[in-house]
Structure formats: structure tokens, C-alpha cells
C-alpha positions in Angstrom: 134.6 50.4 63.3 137.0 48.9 60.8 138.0 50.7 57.6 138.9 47.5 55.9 137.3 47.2 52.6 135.8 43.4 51.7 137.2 42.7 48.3 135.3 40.4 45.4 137.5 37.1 46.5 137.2 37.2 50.2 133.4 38.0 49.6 133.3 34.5 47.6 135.5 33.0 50.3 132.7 34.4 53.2 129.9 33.0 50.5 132.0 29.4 50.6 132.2 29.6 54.1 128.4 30.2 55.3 127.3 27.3 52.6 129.9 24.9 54.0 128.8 25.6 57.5 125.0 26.6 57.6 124.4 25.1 54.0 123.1 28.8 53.3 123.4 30.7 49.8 124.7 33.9 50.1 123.0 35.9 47.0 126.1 38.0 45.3 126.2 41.3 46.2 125.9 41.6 49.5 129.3 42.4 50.2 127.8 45.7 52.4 125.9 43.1 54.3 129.2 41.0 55.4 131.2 43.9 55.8 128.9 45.5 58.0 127.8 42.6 60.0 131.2 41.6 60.5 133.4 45.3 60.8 133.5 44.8 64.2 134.6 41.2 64.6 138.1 42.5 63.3 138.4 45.6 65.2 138.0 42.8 67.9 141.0 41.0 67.1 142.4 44.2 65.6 142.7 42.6 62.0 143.1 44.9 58.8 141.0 43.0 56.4 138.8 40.4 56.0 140.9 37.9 54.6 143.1 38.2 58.4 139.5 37.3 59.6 138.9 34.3 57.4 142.5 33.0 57.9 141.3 33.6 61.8 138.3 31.5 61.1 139.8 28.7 59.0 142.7 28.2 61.5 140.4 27.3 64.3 142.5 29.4 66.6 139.2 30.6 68.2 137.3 27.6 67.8 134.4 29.7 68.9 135.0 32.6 66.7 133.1 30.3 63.9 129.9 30.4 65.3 129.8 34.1 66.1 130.5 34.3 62.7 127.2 32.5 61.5 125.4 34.2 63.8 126.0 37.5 62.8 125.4 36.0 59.1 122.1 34.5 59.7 120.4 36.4 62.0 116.9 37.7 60.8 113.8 39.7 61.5 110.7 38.2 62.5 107.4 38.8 64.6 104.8 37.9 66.2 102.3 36.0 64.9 103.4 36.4 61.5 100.9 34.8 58.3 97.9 34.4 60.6 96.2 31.8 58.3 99.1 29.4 60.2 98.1 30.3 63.6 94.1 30.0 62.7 95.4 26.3 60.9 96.9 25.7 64.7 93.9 26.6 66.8 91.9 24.2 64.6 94.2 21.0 65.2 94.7 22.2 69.0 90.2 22.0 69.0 90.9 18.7 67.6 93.5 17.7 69.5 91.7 18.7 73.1 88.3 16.8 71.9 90.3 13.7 71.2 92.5 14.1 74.2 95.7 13.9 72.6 98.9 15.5 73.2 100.2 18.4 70.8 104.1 18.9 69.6 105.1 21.8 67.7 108.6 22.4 66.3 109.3 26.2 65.1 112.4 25.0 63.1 113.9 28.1 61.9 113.0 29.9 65.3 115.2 32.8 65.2 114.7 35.4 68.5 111.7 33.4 69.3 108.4 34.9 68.3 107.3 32.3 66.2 107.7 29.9 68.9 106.2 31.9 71.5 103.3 32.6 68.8 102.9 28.9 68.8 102.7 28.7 72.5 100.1 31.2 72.7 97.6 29.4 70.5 98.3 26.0 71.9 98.4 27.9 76.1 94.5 29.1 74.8 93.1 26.0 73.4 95.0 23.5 75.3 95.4 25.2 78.9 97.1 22.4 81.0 96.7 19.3 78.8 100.0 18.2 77.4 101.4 20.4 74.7 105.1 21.1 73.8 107.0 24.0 71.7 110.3 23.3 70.2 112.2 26.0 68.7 115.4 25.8 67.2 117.7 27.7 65.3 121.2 27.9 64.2 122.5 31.3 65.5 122.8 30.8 70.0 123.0 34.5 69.9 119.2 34.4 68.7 118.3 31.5 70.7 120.1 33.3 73.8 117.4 36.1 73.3 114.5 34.0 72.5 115.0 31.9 75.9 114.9 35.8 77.7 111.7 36.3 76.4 112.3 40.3 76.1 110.8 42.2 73.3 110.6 45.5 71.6 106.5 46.3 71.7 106.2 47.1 67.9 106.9 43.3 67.4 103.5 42.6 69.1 101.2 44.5 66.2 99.8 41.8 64.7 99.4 39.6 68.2 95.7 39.5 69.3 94.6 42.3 72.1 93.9 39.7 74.9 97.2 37.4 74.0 99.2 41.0 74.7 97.3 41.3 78.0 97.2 37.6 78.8 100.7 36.4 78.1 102.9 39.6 77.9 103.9 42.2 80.6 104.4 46.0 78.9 108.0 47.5 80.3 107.7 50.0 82.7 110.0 53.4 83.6 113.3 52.3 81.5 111.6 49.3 80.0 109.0 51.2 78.2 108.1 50.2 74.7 109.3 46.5 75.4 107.3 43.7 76.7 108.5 40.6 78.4 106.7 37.4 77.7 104.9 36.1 81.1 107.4 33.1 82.7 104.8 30.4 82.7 104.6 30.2 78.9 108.2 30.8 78.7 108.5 27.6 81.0 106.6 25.6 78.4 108.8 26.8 75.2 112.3 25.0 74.7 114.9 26.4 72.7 117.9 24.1 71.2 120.5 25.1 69.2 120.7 23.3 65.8 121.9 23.0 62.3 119.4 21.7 59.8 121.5 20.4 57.3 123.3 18.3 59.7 121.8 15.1 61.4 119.0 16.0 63.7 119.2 14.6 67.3 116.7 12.8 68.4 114.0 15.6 69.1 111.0 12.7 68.4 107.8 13.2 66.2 105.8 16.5 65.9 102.3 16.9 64.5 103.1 20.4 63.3 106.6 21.7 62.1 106.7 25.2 61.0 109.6 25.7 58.6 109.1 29.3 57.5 111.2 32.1 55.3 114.2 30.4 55.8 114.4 27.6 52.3 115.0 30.8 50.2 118.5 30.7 52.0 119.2 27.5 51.2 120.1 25.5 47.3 117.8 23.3 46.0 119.8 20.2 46.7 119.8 21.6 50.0 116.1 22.0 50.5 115.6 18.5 49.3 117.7 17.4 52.1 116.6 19.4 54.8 112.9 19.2 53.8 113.7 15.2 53.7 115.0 15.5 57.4 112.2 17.1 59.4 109.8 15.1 57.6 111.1 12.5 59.1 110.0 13.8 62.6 106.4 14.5 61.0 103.7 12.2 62.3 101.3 10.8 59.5 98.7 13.2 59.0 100.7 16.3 60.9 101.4 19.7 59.3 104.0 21.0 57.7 104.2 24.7 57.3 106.2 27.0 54.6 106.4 30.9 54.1 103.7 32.0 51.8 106.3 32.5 49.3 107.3 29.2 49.5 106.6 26.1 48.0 107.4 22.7 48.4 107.5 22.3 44.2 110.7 20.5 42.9 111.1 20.0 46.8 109.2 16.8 47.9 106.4 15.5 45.9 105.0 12.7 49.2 102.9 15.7 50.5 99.7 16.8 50.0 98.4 20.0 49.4 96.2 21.4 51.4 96.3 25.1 50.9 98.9 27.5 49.4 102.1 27.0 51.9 100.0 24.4 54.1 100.9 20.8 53.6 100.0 17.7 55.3 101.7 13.8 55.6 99.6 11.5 54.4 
């Protein structure tokens, strides 16, 4: 591992370079953070500090070098099934959904390795069965999105996932896979993962009755916020959900939705 030693300006640089491309706010002081999530990035290239490896970034020599970089950045934690009041919100519309005989779309934003998505999935596979549903997740990091797509899991993600979701829709590891879990192909099948930036311009991904867009705005400005809260509200069908971490709020945000319940909002 490198030996290198992140110094207060290249920090600033790395804090300039994660806005400008992710539109993320780096808090000061986590210097032990980027130095430690990025040590071996320049024993790769067998670079002395991190400046070499910022010069490396900025020159676009390794045009893909830039993205490892926010990956390694942004990655984050998660589980399954995370805030259940969500999940119990998202049976209710799928009821509602299945006795009107409509279609269901469901957009995991800031999807991460996936289990938000797959949490999704899981309500929507149990209400819904075979009438239409759809999962989107999306994220910025592809090394995330690469393991969400596998489906592969330690176990002590699952702890908060209902009994008969574990047994329906997830096989335990066996021999060397023990104390992982693999989530079962046919849901996988039903889950897409995209790559995406969301303070760029979306693609078009059409509209969503639900968009879950959780623990990630406390990464972002508020200027930021505005605009990416602006932009997936966009893809919000009148009267659809829009989701927030319970430490969240929307105040200062947008002021066009209603509140429903702390973190829970809804388009008029």
C-alpha cells in the first residue's frame, strides 16, 4: 500500500474534483477516507503522491481512470429492506395498483450494490406476481452496479428482510459460499441496473409512480438538491411517491409536494 501522505491542498483538489464530477460535497476532514480509498490507485500506476494521481486524472491519460476514482469515492453501505415504513407504503400502492389493474414502475435512484432495488422487487414479486411491474435502479459508481446486477450477498445484509422473502427469493451459499445468499435469477431478471449521474441530464428512463431517493441528498449542496430533486420529479407521475431517508427532508428543497408522512411525499 502507498506511503504517500494526502496533504491539505490535494485534499481540496480531491473535494473540487468529486463535486465537479458527481456534484457530491466532500465534508472536510476526511482526508483518511480519500487516502485510504485511493492508496492503492497509485501503487497501481506506481505514483508517490496524490497530486501525481490527480495530475493522472486531470490529464485524461486514462480516460477511465476517472470513474474508478468516483467509485471508490462514492461507494456506500446499504441493506435490505432498509426503513420498513417505505416498503409497507409500497405493498399498499402495489394492493392498489393490482385491484385497478395497472402497471407499477419503481426507480431506486441512488441504488448502490442493489438491495434497495431488489427490496423493491420483492414487495412488488409478492403483490403483483406476473402483472406488469418494473424496477429501475441506478447509481453512479458501475463498480456497485456491476455487483448489484450479480445478485450476490453477504447473509448479515438480509436481517431486517422478512423470513419467507429470505426462503422465497434468496438461495443461502453452500460449502465455500456459506454466509452469503444469492438472490433467485427470476427476480433478478425483473430488476434493471443503469449506470447514471443525477446531476446530469437524465435519459429518457420514462415516468415512475414511485422513486426512492434515499441517504444520498446529504452528499449533495443545496443548490444541488434543488436540481436533482427538480430532475426526477420530472419522471414522477401525478399522484406517485417520492421517498427520502428518514433524516431527510424535502424543506428548502421543493415546496410542489405534499406531505404525507415524515420522509413520504406525494405529486399532486
Amino acid at each position: 500500500m502507498s506511503a504517500a501522505t494526502i496533504t491539505d491542498r490535494e485534499f481540496m483538489q480531491f473535494q473540487r474534483l468529486i463535486y465537479d464530477a458527481a456534484g457530491i460535497t466532500m465534508a472536510d476532514g476526511k482526508q483518511a477516507l480519500v487516502s485510504g480509498r485511493l492508496a492503492r490507485r497509485l501503487d497501481h500506476y506506481q505514483l508517490d503522491s496524490y497530486g501525481a494521481y490527480l495530475r493522472l486524472l486531470e490529464s485524461r491519460a486514462q480516460p477511465a481512470e476517472l470513474q474508478v476514482a468516483v467509485d471508490l469515492l462514492t461507494t456506500n453501505e446499504t441493506y435490505f429492506f432498509r426503513e420498513p415504513k417505505h416498503f409497507a407504503l409500497l405493498r399498499e400502492l402495489a394492493l392498489e395498483a393490482a385491484r385497478r389493474h395497472r402497471a407499477l414502475r419503481a426507480w431506486s435512484a441512488a441504488s448502490s450494490s442493489g438491495e434497495e432495488a431488489y427490496s423493491i422487487a420483492m414487495v412488488l414479486a409478492d403483490v403483483l406476481g406476473d402483472a406488469p411491474w418494473d424496477v429501475l435502479g441506478t447509481d453512479i459508481s458501475t463498480r456497485v452496479l456491476q455487483r448489484a446486477r450479480s445478485g450476490h450477498y453477504p447473509l448479515e445484509r438480509a436481517t431486517r428482510m422478512p423470513p419467507h422473502y429470505l426462503k422465497r427469493f434468496c438461495l443461502k451459499g453452500q460449502g465455500s459460499e456459506e454466509g452469503t445468499m444469492l438472490i433467485d435469477r427470476a427476480l433478478r431478471q425483473r430488476v434493471q441496473f443503469q449506470h447514471l449521474n443525477l446531476n446530469a441530464p437524465l435519459p429518457g428512463l420514462g415516468s415512475f409512480d414511485v422513486i426512492f431517493l434515499r441517504n444520498v441528498m446529504i452528499y449533495f449542496s443545496l443548490e444541488t438538491r434543488r436540481q436533482v430533486v427538480a430532475r426526477l420529479l420530472a419522471q414522477l407521475r401525478p399522484g406517485g411517491h417520492f421517498l427520502v431517508g428518514h433524516s431527510e427532508t424535502l424543506n428548502d428543497i421543493n415546496d410542489t409536494l405534499a406531505l404525507v408522512a415524515p420522509s413520504i411525499y406525494r405529486k399532486p
